[in-house]
C-alpha positions as CSV (number, residue, x, y, z in Angstrom):
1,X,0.0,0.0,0.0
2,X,3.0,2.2,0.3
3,X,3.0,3.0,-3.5
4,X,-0.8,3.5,-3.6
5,X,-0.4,6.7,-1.3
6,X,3.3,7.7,-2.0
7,X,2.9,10.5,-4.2
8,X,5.7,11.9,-6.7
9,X,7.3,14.8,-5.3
10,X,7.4,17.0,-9.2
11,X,4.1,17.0,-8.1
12,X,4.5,19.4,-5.5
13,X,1.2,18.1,-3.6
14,X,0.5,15.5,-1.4
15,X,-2.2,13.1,-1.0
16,X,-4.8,15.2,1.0
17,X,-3.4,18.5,-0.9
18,X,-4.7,16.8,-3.7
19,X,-7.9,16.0,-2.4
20,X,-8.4,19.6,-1.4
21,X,-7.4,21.0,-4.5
22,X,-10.2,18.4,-6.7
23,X,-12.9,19.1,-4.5
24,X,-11.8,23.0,-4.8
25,X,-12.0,22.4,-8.6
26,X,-15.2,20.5,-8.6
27,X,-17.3,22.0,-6.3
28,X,-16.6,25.7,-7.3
29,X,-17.8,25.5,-10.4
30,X,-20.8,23.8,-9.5
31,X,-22.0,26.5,-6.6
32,X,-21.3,29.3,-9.0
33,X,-23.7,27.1,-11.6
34,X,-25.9,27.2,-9.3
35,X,-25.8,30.9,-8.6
36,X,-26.2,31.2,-12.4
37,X,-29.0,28.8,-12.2
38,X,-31.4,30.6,-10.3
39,X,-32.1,33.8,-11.8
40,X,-32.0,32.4,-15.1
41,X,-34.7,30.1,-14.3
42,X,-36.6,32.5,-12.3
43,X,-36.5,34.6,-16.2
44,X,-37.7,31.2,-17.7
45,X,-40.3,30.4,-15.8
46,X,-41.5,33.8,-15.9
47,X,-41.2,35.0,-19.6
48,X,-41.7,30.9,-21.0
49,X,-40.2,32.0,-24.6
50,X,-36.3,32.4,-22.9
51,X,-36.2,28.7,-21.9
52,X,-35.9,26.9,-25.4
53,X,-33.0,29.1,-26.6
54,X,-31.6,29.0,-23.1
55,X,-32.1,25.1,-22.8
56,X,-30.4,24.8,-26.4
57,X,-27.5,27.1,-25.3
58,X,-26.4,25.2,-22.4
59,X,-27.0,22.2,-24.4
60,X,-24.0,23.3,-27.3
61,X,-22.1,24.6,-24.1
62,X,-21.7,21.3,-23.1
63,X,-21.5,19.4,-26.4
64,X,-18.3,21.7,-26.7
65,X,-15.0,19.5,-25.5
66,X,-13.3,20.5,-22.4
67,X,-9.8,20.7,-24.3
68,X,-11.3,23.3,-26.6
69,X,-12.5,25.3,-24.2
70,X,-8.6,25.3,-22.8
71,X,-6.8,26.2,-25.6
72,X,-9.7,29.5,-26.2
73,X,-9.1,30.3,-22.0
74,X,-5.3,30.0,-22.0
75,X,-4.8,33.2,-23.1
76,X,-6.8,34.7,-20.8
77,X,-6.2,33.0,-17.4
78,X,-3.6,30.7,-18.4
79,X,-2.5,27.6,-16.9
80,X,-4.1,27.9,-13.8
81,X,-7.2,26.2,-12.0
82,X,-9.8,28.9,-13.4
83,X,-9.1,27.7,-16.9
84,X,-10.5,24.6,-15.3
85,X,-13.0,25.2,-13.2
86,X,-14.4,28.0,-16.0
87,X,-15.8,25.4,-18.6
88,X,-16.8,23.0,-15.3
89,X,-19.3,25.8,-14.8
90,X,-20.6,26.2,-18.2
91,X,-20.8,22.5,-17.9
92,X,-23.8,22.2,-14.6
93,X,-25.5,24.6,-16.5
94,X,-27.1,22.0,-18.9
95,X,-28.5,20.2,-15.5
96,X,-28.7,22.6,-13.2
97,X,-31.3,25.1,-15.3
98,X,-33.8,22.8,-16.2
99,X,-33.9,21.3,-12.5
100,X,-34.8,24.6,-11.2
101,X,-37.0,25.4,-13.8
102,X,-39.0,22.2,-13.8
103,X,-38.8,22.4,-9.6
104,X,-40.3,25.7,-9.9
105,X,-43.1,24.9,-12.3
106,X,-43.9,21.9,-10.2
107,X,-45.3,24.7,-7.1
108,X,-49.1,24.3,-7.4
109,X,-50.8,27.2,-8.7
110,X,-52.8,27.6,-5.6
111,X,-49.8,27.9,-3.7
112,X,-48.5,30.6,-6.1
113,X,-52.2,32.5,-5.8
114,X,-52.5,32.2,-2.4
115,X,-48.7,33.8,-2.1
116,X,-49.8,36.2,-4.8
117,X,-53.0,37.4,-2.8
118,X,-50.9,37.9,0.2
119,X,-49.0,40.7,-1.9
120,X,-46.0,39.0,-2.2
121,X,-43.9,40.3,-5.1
122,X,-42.6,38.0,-7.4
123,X,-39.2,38.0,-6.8
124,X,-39.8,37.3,-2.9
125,X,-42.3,34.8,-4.4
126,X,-39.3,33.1,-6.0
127,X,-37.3,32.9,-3.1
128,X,-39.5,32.2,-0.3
129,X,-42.2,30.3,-2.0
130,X,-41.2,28.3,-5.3
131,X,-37.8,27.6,-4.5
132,X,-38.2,26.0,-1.2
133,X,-40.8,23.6,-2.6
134,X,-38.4,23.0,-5.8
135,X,-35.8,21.8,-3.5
136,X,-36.2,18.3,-4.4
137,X,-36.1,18.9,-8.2
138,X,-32.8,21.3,-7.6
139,X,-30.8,18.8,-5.5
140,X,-31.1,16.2,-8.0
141,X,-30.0,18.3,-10.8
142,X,-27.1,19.1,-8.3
143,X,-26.1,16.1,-7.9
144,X,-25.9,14.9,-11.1
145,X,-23.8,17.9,-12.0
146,X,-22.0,17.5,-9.0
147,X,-20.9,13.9,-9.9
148,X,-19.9,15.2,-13.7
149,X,-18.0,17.9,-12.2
150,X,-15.4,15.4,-9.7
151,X,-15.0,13.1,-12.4
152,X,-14.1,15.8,-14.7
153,X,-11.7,17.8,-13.1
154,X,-9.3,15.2,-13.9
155,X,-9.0,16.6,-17.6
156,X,-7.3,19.3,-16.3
157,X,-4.1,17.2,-16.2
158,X,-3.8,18.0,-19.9
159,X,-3.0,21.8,-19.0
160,X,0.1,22.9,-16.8
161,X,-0.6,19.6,-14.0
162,X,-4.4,21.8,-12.8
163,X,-6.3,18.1,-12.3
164,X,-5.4,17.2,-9.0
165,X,-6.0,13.7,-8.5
166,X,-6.2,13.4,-12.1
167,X,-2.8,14.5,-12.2
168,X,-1.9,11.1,-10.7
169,X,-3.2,9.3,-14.5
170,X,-0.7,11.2,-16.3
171,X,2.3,10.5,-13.3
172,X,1.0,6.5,-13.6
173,X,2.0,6.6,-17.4
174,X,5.2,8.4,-16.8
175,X,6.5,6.7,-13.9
176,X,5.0,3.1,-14.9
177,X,3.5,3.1,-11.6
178,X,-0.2,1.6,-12.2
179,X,-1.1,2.1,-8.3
180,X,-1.1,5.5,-9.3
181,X,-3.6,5.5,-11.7
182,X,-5.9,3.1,-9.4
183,X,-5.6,5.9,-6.4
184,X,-6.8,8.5,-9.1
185,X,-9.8,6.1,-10.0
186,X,-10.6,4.8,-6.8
187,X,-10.0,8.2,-4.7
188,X,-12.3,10.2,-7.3
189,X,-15.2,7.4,-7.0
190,X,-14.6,7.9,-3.3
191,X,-15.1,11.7,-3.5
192,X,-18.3,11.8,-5.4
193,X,-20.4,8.9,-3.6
194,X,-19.8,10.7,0.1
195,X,-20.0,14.1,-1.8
196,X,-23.9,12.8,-3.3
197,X,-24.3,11.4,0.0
198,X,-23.8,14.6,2.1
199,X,-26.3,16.4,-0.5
200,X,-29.2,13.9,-0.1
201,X,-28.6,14.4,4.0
202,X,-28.5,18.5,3.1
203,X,-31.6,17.8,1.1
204,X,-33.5,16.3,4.5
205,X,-32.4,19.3,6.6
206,X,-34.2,21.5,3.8
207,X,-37.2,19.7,3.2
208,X,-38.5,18.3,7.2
209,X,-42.5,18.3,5.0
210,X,-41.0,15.9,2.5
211,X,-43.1,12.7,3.5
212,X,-41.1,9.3,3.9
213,X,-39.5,7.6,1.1
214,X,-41.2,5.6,-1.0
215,X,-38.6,2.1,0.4
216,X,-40.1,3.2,3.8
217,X,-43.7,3.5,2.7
218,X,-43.2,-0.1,1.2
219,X,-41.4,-1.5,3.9
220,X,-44.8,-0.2,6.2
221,X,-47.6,-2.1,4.2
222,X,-46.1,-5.4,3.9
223,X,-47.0,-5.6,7.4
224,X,-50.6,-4.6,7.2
225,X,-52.6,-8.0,7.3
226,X,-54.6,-8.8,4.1
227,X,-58.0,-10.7,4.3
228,X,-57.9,-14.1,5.7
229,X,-58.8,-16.4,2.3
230,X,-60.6,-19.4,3.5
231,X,-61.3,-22.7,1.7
232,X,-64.5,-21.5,0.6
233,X,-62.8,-18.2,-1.1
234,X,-60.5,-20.3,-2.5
235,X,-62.8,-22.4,-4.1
């Protein structure tokens, strides 16, 4: 196990430096998204013609490879962890937007009238109304972006050593050290299932009303009693 954790020193990082710095890289990107997210979906919802050219602009935003959006950044921030973390965000967009809009447009109409007779304005409507209830909606799209955006720091290695643990791919290959690459894989897998799990535990602090899952629900009538078939039933 000694070469699974001993980390080149050109690398100028160690194992937990590492960590910090992909979880830097990942989650940034994804909390600015979501920043992003939310007054563009508050537009969409309200003015419903934004939405299509919105939805198809995230969707050639992410159909653009990462390496492309390096070589157009480079000159601009240069070999650095923005030029990494920049496309990243451009990235959650396409997953993000539409969970917030759809989470919004699932808020029941007579919740939105009631708030509306009580002379709440609709930005205040927004925040304290719609997006509470679209919690659900949001955190999934979170953590599917969330998940995208660990697993793709590590093609930051291409540019200047900026993919943290993916950094440890393109040390494996130099150094013909295959333990390497197995602590990239296995340390990124890692990351992202406790990173999901932490958001579906921040997702019960912000929704207490959310009723109990459906495996719970299931679990609960297998133990109500059916009616009693006699032989006269069964005949």
């Amino acid at each position: 196990m000694n070469g699974f954790f001993d980390i080149p020193s050109d690398l100028q990082s160690s194992y937990a430096g590492l960590i910090g710095g992909h979880m830097l890289e990942a989650l940034v990107p994804v909390l600015v998204g979501l920043l992003l997210a939310l007054p563009v979906g508050l537009l969409c919802v309200r003015f419903g013609w934004i939405y299509p050219p919105v939805l198809w602009t995230t969707t050639v935003l992410y159909a653009i490879p990462s390496i492309a959006f390096f070589v157009v950044l480079i000159d601009y921030t240069g070999l650095s962890r923005t030029t990494v973390m920049i496309p990243l965000c451009l990235y959650s967009l396409v997953v993000i937007v539409p969970a917030v809009v759809d989470g919004v447009r699932s808020v029941p109409e007579e919740t939105n009238a009631a708030a509306a007779a009580m002379g709440i304005g609709t930005v205040r409507r927004y925040l304290q109304v719609q997006l509470p209830i679209a919690v659900p909606a949001i955190m999934a799209g979170l953590r599917v972006a969330t998940a995208s955006s660990i697993s793709l720091v590590s093609v930051g290695s291409l540019i200047g050593n900026q993919g943290a643990l993916g950094n440890l791919l393109t040390t494996a290959m130099l150094y013909h050290r295959p333990l390497l690459a197995v602590n990239s894989v296995v340390t990124t897998a890692v990351l992202a299932v406790l990173v999901d799990a932490l958001l579906v535990l921040l997702q019960r602090v912000l929704t207490p009303w959310q009723p109990p899952s459906s495996r719970k629900a299931g679990r609960a009538t297998t133990t109500i009693p059916g009616p009693t078939r006699t032989p006269e039933s069964v005949s």
